[in-house]
C-alpha positions in Angstrom: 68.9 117.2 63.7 72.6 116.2 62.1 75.0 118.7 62.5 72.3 121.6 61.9 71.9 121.8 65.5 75.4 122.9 65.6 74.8 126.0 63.1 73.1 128.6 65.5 76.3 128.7 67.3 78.4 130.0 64.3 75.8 131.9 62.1 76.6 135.2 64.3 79.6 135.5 62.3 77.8 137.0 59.5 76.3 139.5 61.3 79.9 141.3 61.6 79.9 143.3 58.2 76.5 144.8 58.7 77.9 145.8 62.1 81.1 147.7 60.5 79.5 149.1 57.7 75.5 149.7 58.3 76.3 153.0 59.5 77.3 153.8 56.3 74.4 153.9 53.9 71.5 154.0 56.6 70.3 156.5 59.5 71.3 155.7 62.7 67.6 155.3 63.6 67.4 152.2 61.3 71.6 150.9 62.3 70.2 150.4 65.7 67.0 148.8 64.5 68.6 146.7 62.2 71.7 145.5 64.4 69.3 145.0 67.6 67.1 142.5 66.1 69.6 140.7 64.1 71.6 140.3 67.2 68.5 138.8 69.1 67.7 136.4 67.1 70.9 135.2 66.8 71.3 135.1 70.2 68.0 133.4 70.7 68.6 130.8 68.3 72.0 130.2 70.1 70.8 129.5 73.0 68.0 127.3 71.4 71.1 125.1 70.2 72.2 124.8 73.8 68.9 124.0 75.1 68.6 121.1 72.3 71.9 119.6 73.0 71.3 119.8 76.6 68.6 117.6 76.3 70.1 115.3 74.5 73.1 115.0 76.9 71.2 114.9 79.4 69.7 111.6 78.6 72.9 110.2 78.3 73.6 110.9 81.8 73.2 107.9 84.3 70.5 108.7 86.6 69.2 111.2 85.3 65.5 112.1 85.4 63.7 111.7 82.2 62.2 109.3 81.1 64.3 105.8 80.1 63.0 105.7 76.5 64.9 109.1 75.6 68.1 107.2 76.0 67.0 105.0 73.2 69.6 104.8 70.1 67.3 106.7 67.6 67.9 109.5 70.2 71.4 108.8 70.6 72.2 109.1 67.2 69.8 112.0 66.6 73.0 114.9 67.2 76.6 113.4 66.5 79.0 112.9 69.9 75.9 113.3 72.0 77.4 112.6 75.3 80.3 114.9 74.3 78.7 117.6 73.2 75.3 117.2 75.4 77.8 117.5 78.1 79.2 120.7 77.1 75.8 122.2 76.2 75.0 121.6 79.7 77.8 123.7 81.2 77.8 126.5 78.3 73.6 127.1 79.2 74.3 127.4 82.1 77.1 129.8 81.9 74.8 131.7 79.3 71.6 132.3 82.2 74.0 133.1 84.7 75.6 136.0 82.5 72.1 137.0 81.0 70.9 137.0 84.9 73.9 138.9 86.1 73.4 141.6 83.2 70.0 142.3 84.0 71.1 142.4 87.6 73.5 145.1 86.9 71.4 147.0 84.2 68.3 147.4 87.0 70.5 147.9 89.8 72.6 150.7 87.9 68.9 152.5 87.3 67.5 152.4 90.5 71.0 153.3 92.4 71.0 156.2 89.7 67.3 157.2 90.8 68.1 157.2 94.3 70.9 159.6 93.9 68.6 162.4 92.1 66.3 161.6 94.8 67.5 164.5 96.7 67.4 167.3 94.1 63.9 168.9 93.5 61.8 166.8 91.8 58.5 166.7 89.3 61.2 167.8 86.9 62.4 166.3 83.7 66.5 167.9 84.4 68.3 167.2 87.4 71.6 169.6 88.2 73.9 168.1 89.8 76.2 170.9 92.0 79.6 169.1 90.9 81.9 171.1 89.1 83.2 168.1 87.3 81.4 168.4 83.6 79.3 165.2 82.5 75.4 164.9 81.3 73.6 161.3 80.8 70.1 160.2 80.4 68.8 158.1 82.9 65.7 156.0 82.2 62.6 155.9 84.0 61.4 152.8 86.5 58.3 150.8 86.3 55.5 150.9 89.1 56.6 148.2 91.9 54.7 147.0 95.7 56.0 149.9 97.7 57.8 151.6 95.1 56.0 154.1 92.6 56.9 154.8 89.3 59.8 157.2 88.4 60.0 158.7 85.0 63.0 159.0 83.2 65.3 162.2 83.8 68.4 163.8 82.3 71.2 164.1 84.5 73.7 167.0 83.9 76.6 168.8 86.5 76.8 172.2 86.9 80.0 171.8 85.2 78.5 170.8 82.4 76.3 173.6 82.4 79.2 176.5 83.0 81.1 174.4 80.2 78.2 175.2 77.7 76.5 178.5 76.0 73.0 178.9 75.9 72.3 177.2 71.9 74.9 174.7 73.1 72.7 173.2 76.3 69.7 173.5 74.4 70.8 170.5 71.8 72.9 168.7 74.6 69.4 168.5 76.5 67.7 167.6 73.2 70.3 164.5 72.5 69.5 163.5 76.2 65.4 163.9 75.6 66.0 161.7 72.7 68.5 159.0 74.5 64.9 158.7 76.4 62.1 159.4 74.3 63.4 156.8 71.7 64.2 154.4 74.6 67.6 153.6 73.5 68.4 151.6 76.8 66.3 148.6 75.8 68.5 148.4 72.8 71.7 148.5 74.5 69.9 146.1 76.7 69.1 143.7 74.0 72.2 143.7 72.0 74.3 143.1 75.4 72.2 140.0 76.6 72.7 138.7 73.4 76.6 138.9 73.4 75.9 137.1 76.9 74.1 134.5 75.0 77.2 133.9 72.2 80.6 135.9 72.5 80.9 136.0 68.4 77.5 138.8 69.3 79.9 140.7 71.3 81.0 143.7 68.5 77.2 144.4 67.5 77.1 146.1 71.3 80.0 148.8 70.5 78.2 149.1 67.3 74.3 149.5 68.4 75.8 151.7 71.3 77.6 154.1 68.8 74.0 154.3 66.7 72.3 155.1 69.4 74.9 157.6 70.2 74.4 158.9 66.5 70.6 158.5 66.1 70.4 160.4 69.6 72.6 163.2 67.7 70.6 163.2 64.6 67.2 163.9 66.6 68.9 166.8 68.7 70.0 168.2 65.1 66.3 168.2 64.0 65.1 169.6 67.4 68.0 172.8 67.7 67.7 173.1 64.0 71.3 173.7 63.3 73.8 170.6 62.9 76.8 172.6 63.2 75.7 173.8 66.7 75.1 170.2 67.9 78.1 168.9 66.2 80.0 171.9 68.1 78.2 170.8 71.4 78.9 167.4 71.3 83.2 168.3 70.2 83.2 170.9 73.4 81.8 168.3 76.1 84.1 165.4 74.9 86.8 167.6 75.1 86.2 169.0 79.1 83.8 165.7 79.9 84.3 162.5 81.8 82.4 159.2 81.1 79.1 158.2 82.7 79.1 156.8 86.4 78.0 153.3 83.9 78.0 152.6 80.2 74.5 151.2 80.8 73.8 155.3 80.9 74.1 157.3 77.8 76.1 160.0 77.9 76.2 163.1 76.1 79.8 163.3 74.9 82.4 160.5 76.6 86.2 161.5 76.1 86.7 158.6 73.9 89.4 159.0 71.0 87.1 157.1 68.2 83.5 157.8 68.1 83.4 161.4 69.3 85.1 162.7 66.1 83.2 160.6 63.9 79.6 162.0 65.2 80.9 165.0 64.9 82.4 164.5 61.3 78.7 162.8 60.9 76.6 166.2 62.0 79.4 168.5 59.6 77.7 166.2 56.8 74.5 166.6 55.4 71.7 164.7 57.1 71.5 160.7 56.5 68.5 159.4 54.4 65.8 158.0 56.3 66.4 154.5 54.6 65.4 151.0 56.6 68.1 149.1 54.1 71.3 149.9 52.2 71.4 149.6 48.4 71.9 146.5 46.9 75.1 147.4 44.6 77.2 148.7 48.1 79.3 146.6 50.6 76.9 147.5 53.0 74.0 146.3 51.0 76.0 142.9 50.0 76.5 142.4 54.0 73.1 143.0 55.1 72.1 140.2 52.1 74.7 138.3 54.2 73.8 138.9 57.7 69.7 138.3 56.7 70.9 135.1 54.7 73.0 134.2 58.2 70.0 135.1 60.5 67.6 133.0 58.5 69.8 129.9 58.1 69.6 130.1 62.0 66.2 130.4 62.7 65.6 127.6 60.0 68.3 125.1 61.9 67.0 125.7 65.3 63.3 125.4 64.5 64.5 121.9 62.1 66.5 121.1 65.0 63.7 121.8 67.8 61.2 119.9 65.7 63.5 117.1 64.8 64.6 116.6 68.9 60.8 116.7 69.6 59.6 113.9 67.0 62.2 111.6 68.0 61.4 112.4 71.5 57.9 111.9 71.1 58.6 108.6 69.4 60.9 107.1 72.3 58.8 108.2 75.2 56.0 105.4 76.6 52.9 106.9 76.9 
């Protein structure tokens, strides 16, 4: 194992470039993609570091349960200051399930609380108007079939407020940018890209930067759909300015008053349309960092699964049958 083991927990770091500058020289479509599965991996392999160097601490530990051969010297000298930093593996897992658990907690809870407030308009409808006067439109996404609980397919939230706040070609591409928020299933992204800044804090930018893609992909699709990117672009400028956010960011919302991304999108859709592209060019800073981030996301999986193997063969070795 050496100090490979230790690798995963770093590596995220060259994942940042792509994050700032993806958005750049590829379509939102494949930014979100891209970011998302870089982002799990990483996260994965960091907490496969943790896992390794908890076992190995662990067997350091007096009384604990495994076996007495995996406290043999080969083992001990198979990740450098194994009791020291077994023993903080231990406690950084376990702060890593508990903020993975709460997450998910939240995410679900946030859907289903959402669903049971639209419970009481009319349903067997994809739109739900809300009679507050207070403008604001998200997407909310659907729930699985549970004991006791049926299925409840994904619907788009928007006040009346919003509605009054709109013209006709106006609502017709914010409802569009919603449809898409759900047709494309842009809340498992989110989803993925924020459990795996619970898994290693240097993750943490790639969720303001997946979130804004989606945002922009979601944009792009309703520009296709309405057939007119100024209209859209003039849709999403007139909700941020008279909107307020979503009752959760875990919802995506049409048009948040933020001062940063709402300008850009719409500086984005006054521009022609991105090129459907699944990688930057080569001879660009964004190309350069995705060659980085890849290089980065491979050295990771690489140490973990050396790592994982290594920790197992020893293992194997040291344990009676």
């Amino acid at each position: 194992m050496g100090v490979f083991v230790f690798l995963p927990l770093v590596l995220p770091l060259t994942a940042l470039p792509i994050a700032r500058l993806a958005g750049q020289h590829l379509h939102p479509r494949s930014t979100t993609r891209l970011l998302t599965a870089l982002a799990v991996v990483l996260g994965v392999c960091s907490t496969l570091c943790l896992a390794l160097l908890m076992v190995v601490g662990t067997a350091q530990l007096p009384g604990n349960p495994l076996p007495d051969g995996w406290s043999d010297p080969e083992v001990r000298a198979a990740v450098p200051i194994a009791e020291v930093a077994g023993s903080a593996a231990i406690a950084a897992l376990a702060a890593v399930l508990a903020a993975c658990g709460i997450e998910l907690r939240r995410h679900y809870r946030v859907r289903f609380r959402t669903h049971q407030a639209l419970d009481g308009l009319p349903s067997g409808t994809e739109l739900a108007v809300l009679p507050d006067d207070s403008p604001y439109a998200y997407a909310v996404p659907g729930l699985p079939a549970r004991p006791g609980r049926p299925a409840r397919p994904g619907r788009i939230a928007v006040s009346r407020g919003m509605l009054h706040s709109l013209d006709s070609d106006e609502r017709r591409a914010l409802l569009a940018h919603e449809r898409a928020h759900l047709a494309e299933r842009h809340h498992r992204y989110q989803l993925a890209v924020r459990l795996a800044g619970c898994a290693n804090p240097l993750l943490l930018p790639l969720r303001t930067a997946v979130a804004f893609s989606a945002e922009r992909w979601a944009d792009e699709e309703a520009a296709r759909t309405v057939g007119d990117r100024r209209l859209t672009a003039r849709a999403v400028g007139k909700a941020a300015l008279v909107s307020r956010p979503a009752p959760s960011p875990l919802l995506a919302g049409f048009a948040a008053p933020e001062p940063g991304p709402v300008p850009r999108r719409v500086a984005a859709l006054l521009g022609p349309a991105p090129t459907a592209r699944s990688w930057p060019p080569a001879l660009t800073p964004a190309g350069l960092a995705a060659l980085v981030a890849a290089a980065g996301t491979a050295a990771s999986a690489l140490s973990s699964l050396n790592a994982a193997v290594a920790l197992f063969l020893v293992l194997k070795a040291a344990t009676p049958l």
